[in-house]
C-alpha positions in Angstrom: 81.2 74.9 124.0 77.8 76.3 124.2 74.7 75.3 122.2 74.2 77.8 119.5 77.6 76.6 118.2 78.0 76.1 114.6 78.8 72.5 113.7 81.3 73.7 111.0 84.2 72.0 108.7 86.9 72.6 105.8 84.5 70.8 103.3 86.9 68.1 102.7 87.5 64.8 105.0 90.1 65.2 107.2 91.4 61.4 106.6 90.9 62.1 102.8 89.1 59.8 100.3 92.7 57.7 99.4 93.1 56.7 102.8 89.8 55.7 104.2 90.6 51.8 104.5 88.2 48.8 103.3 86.6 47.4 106.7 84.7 44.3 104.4 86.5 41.1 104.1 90.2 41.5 102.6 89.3 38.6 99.7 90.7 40.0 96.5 88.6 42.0 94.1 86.6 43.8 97.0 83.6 45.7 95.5 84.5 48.6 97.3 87.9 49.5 95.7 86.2 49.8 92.0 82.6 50.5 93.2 81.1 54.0 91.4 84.5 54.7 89.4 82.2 55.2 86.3 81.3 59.1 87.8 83.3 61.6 86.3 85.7 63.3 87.9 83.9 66.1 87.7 80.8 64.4 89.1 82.9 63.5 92.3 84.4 67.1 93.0 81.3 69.0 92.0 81.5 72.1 94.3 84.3 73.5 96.7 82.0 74.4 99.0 79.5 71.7 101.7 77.1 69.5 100.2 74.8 69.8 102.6 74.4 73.4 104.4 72.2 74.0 107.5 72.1 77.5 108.7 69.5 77.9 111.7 67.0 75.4 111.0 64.0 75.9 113.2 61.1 73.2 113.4 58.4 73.0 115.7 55.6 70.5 116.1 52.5 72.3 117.4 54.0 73.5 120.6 57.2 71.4 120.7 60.6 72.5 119.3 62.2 69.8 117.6 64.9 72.3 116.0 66.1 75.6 118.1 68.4 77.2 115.5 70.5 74.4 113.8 73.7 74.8 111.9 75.7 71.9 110.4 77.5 71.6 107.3 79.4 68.6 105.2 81.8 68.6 102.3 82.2 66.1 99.6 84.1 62.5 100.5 82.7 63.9 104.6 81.5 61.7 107.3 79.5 63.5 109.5 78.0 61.8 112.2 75.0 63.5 114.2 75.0 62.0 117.5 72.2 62.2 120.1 69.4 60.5 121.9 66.0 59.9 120.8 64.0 62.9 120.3 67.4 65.3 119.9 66.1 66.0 116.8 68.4 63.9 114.3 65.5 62.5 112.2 63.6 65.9 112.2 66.8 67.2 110.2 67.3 64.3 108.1 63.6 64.4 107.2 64.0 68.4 106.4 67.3 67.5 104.2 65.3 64.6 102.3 62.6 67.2 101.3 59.9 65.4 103.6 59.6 68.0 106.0 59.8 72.0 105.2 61.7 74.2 107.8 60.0 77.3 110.0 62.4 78.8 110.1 66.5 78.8 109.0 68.3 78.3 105.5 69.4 74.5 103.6 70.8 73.4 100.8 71.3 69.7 99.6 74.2 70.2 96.6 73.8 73.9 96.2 70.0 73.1 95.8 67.9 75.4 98.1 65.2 74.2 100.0 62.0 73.9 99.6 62.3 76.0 96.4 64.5 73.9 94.6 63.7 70.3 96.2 62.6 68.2 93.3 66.5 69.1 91.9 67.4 68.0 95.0 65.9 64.6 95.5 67.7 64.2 91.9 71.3 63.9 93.8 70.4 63.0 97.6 69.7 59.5 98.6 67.9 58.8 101.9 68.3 55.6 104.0 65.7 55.5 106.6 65.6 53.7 109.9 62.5 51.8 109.4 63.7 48.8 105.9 61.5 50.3 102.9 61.8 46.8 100.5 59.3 44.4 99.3 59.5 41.1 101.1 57.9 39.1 98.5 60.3 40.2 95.6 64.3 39.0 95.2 66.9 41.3 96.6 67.8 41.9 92.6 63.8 42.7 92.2 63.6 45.2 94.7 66.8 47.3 93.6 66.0 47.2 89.9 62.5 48.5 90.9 63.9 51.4 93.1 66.5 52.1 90.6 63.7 52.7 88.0 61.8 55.0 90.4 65.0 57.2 90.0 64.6 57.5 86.4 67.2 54.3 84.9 66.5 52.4 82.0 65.7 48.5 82.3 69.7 48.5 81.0 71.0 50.9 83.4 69.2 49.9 86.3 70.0 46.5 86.0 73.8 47.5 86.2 73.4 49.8 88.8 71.4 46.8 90.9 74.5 44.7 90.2 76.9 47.2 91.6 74.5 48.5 94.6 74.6 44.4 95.2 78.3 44.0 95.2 78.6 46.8 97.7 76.9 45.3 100.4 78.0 41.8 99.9 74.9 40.3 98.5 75.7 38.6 95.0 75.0 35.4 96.2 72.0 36.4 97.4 70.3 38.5 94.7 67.5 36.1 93.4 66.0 35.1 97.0 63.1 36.6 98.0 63.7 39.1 100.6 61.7 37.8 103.4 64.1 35.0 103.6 66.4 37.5 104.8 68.1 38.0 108.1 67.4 41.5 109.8 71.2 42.2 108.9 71.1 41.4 105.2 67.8 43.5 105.4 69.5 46.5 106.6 72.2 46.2 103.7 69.4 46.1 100.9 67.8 49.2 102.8 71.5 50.8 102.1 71.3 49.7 98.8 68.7 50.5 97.2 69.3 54.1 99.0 72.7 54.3 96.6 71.5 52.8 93.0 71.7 56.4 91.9 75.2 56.8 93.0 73.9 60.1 95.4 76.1 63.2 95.8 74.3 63.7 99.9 74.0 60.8 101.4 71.4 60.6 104.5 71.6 57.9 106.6 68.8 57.3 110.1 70.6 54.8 112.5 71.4 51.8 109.7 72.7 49.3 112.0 70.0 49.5 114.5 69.5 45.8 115.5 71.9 44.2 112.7 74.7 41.4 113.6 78.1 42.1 113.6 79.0 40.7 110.2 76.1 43.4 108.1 77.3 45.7 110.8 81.0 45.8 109.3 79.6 45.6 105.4 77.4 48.3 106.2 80.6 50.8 107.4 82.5 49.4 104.8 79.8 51.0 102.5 79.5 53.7 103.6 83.3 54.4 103.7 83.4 53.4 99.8 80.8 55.9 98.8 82.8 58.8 101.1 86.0 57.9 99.2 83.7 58.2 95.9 82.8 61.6 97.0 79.7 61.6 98.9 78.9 63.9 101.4 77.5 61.3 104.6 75.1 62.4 107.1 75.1 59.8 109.6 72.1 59.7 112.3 73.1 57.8 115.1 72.5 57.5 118.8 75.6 54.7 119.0 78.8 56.7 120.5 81.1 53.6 119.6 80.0 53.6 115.8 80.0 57.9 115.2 83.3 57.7 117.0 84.8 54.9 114.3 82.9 56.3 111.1 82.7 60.3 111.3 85.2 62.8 110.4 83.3 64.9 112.8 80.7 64.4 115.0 77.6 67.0 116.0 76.2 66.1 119.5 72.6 66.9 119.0 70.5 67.6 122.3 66.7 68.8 122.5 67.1 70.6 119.6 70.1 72.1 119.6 73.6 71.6 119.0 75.6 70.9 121.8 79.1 70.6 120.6 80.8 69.3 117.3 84.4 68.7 116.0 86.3 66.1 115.7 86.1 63.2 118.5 89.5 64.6 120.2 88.3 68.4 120.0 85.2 67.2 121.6 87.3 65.7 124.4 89.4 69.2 124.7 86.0 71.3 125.0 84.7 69.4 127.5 88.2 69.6 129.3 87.9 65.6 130.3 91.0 63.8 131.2 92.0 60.2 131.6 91.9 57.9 134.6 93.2 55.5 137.0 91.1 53.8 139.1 93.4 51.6 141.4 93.4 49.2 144.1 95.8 48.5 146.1 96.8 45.8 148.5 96.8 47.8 151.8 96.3 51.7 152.1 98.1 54.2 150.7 99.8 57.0 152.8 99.0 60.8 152.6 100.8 62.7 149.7 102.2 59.4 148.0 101.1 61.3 145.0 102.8 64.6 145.6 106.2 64.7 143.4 104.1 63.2 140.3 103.4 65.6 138.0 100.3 65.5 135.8 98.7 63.2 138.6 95.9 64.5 141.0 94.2 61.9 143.4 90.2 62.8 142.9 89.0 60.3 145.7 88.8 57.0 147.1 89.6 55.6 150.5 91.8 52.6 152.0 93.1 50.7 149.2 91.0 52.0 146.1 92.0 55.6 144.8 90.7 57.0 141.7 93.6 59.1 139.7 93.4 62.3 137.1 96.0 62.0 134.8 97.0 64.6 132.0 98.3 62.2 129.4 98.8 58.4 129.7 102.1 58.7 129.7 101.8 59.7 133.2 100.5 55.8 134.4 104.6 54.9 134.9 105.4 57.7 137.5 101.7 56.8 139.0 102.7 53.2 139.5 106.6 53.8 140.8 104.7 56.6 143.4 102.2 53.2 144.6 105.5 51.4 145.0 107.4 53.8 146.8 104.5 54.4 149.0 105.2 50.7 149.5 101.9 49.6 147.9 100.7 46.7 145.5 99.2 47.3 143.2 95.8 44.2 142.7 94.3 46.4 139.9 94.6 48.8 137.6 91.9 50.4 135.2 92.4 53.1 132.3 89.5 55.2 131.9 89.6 57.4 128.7 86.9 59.8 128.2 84.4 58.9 125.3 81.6 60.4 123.9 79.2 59.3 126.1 81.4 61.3 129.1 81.7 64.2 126.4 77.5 64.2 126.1 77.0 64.0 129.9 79.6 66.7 130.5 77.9 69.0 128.5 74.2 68.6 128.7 74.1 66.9 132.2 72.5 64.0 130.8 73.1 60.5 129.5 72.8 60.0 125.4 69.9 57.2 126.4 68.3 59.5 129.5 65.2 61.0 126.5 64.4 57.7 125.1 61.1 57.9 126.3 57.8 57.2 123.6 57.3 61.1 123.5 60.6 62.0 122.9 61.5 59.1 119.9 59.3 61.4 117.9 62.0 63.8 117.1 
């Protein structure tokens, strides 16, 4: 799939809002069954068409392209996750979405709201969650969101309630009158996502918000961010983390150097790169010439002696594989599956790893 390909989708999640399931502890009463049902129906299908449309965004820095021609959309209830290394480009388009940086060059619109012309409507329905925590060690976790929430325009009333339920979506109740630099990193990261929310956002940008959490704020930050999808939310979700845009997204835009490289869902993104399963055996003993032959969907690639490596069409060809290694009068010692992820997926297409631009000139992008 070449570069200039346009990241495109129906405008709707492809798992749909009903059956995105709770990833936060099972205890009854989970905040994120009855979290945001106060918007209006209304509210939550506000427009057929995306939430957030990109149509060849260009951005340079001085002499350096940070954006060659972008084009991503995402429809209400959407997890889109933008997947790439350091310097791709993935804050440089969050920051353009968020109204911080204006575009050379290319069209975007955050909830039909054109931008730059119309981005003070827009920072009305978008909510940004950036990389680097933006709260105030020295207040309570309930001090900080009540602040933020009246920086978006709530009442002492309103923003008090909406603290309460931006609290109960990460998991923090317990929690809310400690000072924040008490705080793990984790619990940290969850009151960054928080305070992002209070203002129940139609766009949702997120830059990398598990970056250095543990595994328990890890799982209440996708259970979040699932909840707000099924409330409607269009999700942009930055991430350089193939394992976590692979679980979360609906569809996935591999960002390299700019550009997009691919997008789709996780399986099309398999397809295009035409990638194929695995079998690295060994075996106890070597295996004779053309012991392979009569399977089909089975191609020995290489490997010598007793260790072969094995393209298979479809995992449902590792039976006939194993009765060939038998028959060839073979034991098998070991066996290993390799499916094709998205890190393969990347290095197919750009010839690169997703880590290989992490260098300190390139984490500017």
């Amino acid at each position: 799939m070449p570069r200039s390909s346009r990241a495109r989708g129906s405008g709707t999640s492809s798992r749909g809002r009903g059956r995105r399931p709770c990833r936060a502890s099972p205890r009854a009463g989970c905040a994120c069954a009855v979290l945001w049902t106060r918007r209006p129906v209304a509210s939550i299908l506000f427009a057929v068409r995306a939430a957030i449309a990109v149509e060849g965004i260009v951005k340079r820095y001085g002499s350096r392209v940070a954006l060659a021609g972008v084009t991503v959309d995402v429809g209400p209830g959407e997890i889109v996750g933008l997947l790439g290394p350091n310097g791709a480009g993935k804050s440089t388009l969050l920051s353009i979405l968020a109204t911080v940086l204006v575009a050379d060059a290319g069209t975007a619109t955050v909830a039909g709201h054109r931008l730059p012309a119309e981005a003070r409507a827009a920072r009305h329905v978008l909510g940004l969650v950036p990389q680097q925590t933006a709260v105030y060690p020295t207040l309570t976790a309930a001090e900080n969101l009540r602040f933020f929430a009246r920086m978006q325009g709530l009442d002492g009333t309103a923003a008090a309630a909406a603290a309460g339920r931006a609290l109960a979506l990460i998991g923090l109740e317990a929690r809310a009158d400690e000072p924040v630099w008490r705080f793990s990193g984790g619990m940290r990261r969850r009151l960054n996502l928080a305070c992002g929310v209070l203002h129940e956002p139609r766009v949702l940008l997120l830059d990398e918000p598990t970056v250095g959490v543990d595994p328990q704020s890890r799982e209440r930050i996708f259970a979040a961010v699932e909840a707000l999808a099924r409330a409607g939310a269009a999700v942009l979700y930055s991430t350089h983390d193939m394992e976590e845009a692979e679980r979360l997204a609906d569809r996935i835009v591999l960002l390299d150097r700019g550009g997009v490289a691919a997008a789709g869902t996780a399986a099309e993104l398999v397809a295009a790169a035409r990638l194929t399963p695995r079998l690295h055996l060994r075996t106890r003993g070597a295996l004779r010439g053309g012991w392979l032959a009569h399977v089909t969907g089975a191609r020995a690639l290489d490997g010598t002696g007793s260790e072969v490596v094995v393209e298979i069409i479809d995992t449902a060809v590792v039976a006939g594989v194993l009765r060939a290694v038998a028959e060839a009068g073979g034991d098998v010692l070991e066996l290993v599956l390799h499916r094709p992820s998205l890190a393969d997926v990347f290095f197919a297409l750009t010839g690169h790893g997703l880590r290989d631009d992490e260098s300190p000139a390139a984490a500017a992008g």
